[in-house]
C-alpha positions as CSV (number, residue, x, y, z in Angstrom):
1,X,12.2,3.0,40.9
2,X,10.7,1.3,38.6
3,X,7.0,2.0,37.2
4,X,4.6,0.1,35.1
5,X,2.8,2.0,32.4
6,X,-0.4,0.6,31.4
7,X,-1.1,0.0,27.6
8,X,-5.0,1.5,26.7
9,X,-4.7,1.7,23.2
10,X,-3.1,0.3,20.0
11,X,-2.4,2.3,16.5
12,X,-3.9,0.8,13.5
13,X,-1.9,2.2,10.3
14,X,-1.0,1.6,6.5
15,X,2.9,0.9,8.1
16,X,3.3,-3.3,8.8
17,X,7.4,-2.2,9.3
18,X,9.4,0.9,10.3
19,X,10.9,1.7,7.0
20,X,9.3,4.9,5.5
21,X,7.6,5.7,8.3
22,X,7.7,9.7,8.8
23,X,10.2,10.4,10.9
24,X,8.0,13.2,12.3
25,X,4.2,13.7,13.2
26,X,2.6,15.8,10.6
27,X,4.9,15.9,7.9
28,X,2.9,13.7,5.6
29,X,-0.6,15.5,6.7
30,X,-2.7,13.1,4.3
31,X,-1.8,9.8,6.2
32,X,-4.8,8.3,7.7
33,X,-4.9,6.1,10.8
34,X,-7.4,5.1,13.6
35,X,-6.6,4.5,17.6
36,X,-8.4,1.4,18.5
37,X,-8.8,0.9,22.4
38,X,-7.5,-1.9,24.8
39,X,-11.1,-3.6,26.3
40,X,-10.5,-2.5,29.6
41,X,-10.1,1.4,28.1
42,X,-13.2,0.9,25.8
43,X,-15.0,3.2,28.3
44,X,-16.8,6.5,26.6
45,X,-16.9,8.3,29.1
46,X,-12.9,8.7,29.0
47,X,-13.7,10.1,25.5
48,X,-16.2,12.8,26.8
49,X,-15.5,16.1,25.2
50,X,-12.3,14.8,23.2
51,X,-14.3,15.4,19.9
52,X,-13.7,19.1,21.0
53,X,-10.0,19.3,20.0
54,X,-8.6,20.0,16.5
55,X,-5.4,17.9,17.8
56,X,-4.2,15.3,20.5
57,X,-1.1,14.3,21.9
58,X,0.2,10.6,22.0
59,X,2.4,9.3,24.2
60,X,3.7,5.9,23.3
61,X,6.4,3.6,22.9
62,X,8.9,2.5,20.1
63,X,7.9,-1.2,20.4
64,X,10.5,-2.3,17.3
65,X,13.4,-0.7,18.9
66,X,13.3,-1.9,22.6
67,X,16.7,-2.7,23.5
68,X,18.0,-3.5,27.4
69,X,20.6,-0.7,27.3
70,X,20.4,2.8,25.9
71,X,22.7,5.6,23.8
72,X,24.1,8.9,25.1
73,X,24.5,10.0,22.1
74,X,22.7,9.3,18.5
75,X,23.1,10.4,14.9
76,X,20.2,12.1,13.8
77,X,19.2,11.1,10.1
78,X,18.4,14.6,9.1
79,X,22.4,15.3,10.0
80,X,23.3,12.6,7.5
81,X,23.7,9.5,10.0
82,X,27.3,10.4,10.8
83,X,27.2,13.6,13.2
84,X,26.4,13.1,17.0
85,X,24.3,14.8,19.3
86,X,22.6,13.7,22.8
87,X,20.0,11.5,22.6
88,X,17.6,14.2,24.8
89,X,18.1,16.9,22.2
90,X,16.6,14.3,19.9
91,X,13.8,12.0,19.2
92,X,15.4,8.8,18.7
93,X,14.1,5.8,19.7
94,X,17.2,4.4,21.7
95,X,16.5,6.5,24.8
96,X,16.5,4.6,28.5
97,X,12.3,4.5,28.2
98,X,11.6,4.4,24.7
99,X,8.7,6.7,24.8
100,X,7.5,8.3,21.6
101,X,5.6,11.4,21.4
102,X,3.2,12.7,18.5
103,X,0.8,15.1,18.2
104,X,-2.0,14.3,15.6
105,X,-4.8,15.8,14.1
106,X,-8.1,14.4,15.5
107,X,-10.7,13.3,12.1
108,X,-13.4,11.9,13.7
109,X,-14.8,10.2,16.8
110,X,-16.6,7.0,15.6
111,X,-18.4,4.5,17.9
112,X,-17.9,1.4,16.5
113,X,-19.8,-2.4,17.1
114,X,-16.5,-3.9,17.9
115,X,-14.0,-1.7,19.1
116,X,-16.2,0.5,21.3
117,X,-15.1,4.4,20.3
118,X,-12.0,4.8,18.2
119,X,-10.3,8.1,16.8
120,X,-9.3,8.7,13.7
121,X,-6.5,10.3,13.5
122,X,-4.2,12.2,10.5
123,X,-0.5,12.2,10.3
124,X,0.7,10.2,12.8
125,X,4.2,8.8,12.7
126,X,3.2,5.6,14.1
127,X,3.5,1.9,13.3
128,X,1.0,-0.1,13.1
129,X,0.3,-2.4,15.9
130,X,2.4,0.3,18.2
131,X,1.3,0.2,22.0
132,X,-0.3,3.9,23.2
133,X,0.0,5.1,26.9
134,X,-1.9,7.7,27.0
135,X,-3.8,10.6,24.9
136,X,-3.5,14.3,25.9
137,X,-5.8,16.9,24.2
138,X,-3.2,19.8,22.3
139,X,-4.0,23.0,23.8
140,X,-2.9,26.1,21.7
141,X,-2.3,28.5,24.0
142,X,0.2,26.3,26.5
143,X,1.3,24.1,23.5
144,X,1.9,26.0,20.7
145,X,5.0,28.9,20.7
146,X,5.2,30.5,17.3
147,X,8.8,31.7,18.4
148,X,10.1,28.3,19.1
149,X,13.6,27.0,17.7
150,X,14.2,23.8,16.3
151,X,17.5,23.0,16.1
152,X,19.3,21.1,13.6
153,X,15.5,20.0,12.4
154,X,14.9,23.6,11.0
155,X,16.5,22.5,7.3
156,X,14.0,19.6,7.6
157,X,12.5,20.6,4.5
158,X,15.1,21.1,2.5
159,X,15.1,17.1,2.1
160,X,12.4,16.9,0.8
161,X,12.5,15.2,-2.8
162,X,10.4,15.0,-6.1
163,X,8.4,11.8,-6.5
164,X,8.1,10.6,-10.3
165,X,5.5,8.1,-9.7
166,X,4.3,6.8,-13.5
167,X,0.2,6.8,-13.2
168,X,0.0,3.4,-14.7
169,X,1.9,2.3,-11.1
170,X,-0.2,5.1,-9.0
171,X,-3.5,3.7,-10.3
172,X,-2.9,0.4,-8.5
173,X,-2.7,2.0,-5.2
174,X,-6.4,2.6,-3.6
175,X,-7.3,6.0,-4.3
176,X,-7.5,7.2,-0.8
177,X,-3.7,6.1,-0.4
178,X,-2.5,7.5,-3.3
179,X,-1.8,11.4,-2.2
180,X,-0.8,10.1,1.1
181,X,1.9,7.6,-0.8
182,X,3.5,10.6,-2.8
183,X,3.3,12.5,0.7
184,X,5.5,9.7,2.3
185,X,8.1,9.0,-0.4
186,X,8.6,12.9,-0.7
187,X,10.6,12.8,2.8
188,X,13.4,10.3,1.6
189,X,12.3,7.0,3.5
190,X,15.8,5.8,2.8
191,X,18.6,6.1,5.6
192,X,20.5,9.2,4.9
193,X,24.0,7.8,5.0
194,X,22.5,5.4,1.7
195,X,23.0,7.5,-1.4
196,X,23.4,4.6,-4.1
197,X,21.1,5.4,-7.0
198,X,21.4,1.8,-8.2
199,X,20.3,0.7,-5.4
200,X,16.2,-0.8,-5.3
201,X,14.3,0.1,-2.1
202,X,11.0,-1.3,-0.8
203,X,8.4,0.2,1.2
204,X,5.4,-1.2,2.5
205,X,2.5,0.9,2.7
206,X,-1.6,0.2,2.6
207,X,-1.1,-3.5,1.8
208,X,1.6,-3.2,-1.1
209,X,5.6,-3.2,-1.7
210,X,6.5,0.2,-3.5
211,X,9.9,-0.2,-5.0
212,X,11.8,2.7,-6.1
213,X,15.3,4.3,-7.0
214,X,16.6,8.1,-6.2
215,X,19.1,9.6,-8.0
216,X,19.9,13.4,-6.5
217,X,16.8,14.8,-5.4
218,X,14.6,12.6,-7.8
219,X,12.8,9.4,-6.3
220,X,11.5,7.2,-8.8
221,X,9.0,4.6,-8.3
222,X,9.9,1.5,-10.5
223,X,7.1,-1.0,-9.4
224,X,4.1,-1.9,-7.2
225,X,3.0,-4.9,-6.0
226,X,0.0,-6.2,-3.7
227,X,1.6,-7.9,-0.9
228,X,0.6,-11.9,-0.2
């Protein structure tokens, strides 16, 4: 049977492509975005009460990585790109409906002369541009289980590296981006089977190409430029 899922909102981020995005919600806590709303969803009286929530769940889809057929089985970045596992004890992307899910923390509820109400949300692992199908509200007491399990993502943070980013190159970011910058490279944007520390990587974040190197557990930011 097939079903047709109705797009209501769009993400608007400081992410133009899908390198360097977190692979995670809430990792990088000090990335900001905002959920603008489809006109035919620009209603607030969906919105009623949302402002009550610390958090919200997005349900959404991997627009970049929509391909016809699907994989059974994936290799999890955070295993080093070579190990399998099934693509249901995973959150990749190349799944049969290529729904994401994220929970965020809600910053604001703004009404806004164009857009109607938008959220504001922090630490979303989203693209920009990416289509939303719907927003739950995160409710501790059903959502949250303190004795939970992870899985092979439990060592997640033992990949975490140390960003030398020279302040002469941090100064040209916007000051608001800055912390949130550091936060991002800090997770190893590069694909973990890529280990050359010759090699120059780009990442486009908040309207600029930040180029860097890592060697071991060091990233090292080597230049910054505003993109045309």
């Amino acid at each position: 049977m097939d079903v047709t899922l109705q797009v209501i909102a769009r993400m608007r981020s400081d992410f133009p492509d899908k390198f360097g995005i977190p692979r995670q919600s809430g990792l990088v806590e000090q990335l900001r975005s905002t959920i603008i709303f489809e006109p035919a969803y620009r209603n607030p009286d969906a919105l009623r009460g949302i402002g009550e929530f610390s958090h919200l769940w997005l349900i959404w889809q991997f627009s970049q990585s929509v391909r016809p057929d699907w994989s059974a089985t994936v290799r999890p970045p955070r295993l080093g790109g070579n190990t399998r596992v099934g693509v249901f004890a995973t959150r990749s992307p190349f799944r049969p409906n290529s729904l994401g899910l994220s929970c965020v923390k809600l910053l604001g509820v703004e009404q806004t002369q164009s857009f109607g109400t938008v959220l504001h949300v922090g630490g979303a692992d989203l693209m920009d541009g990416t289509p939303i199908f719907d927003i739950k509200p995160y409710i501790p007491y059903g959502d949250c289980h303190p004795e939970a399990t992870g899985g092979f993502t439990d060592t997640a943070r033992d990949f975490l590296l140390e960003v030398d980013f020279p302040p002469a190159l941090l100064a040209l970011l916007p000051a608001d981006k800055r912390e949130a910058a550091v936060g991002v490279l800090s997770h190893d944007p590069r694909p973990s089977y890529q280990q050359d520390p010759q090699r120059v990587y780009g990442l486009s974040f908040a309207g600029f190409d930040i180029r860097f190197t890592v060697q071991g557990t060091c990233l090292t930011v080597q230049e910054v430029c505003k993109r045309p």
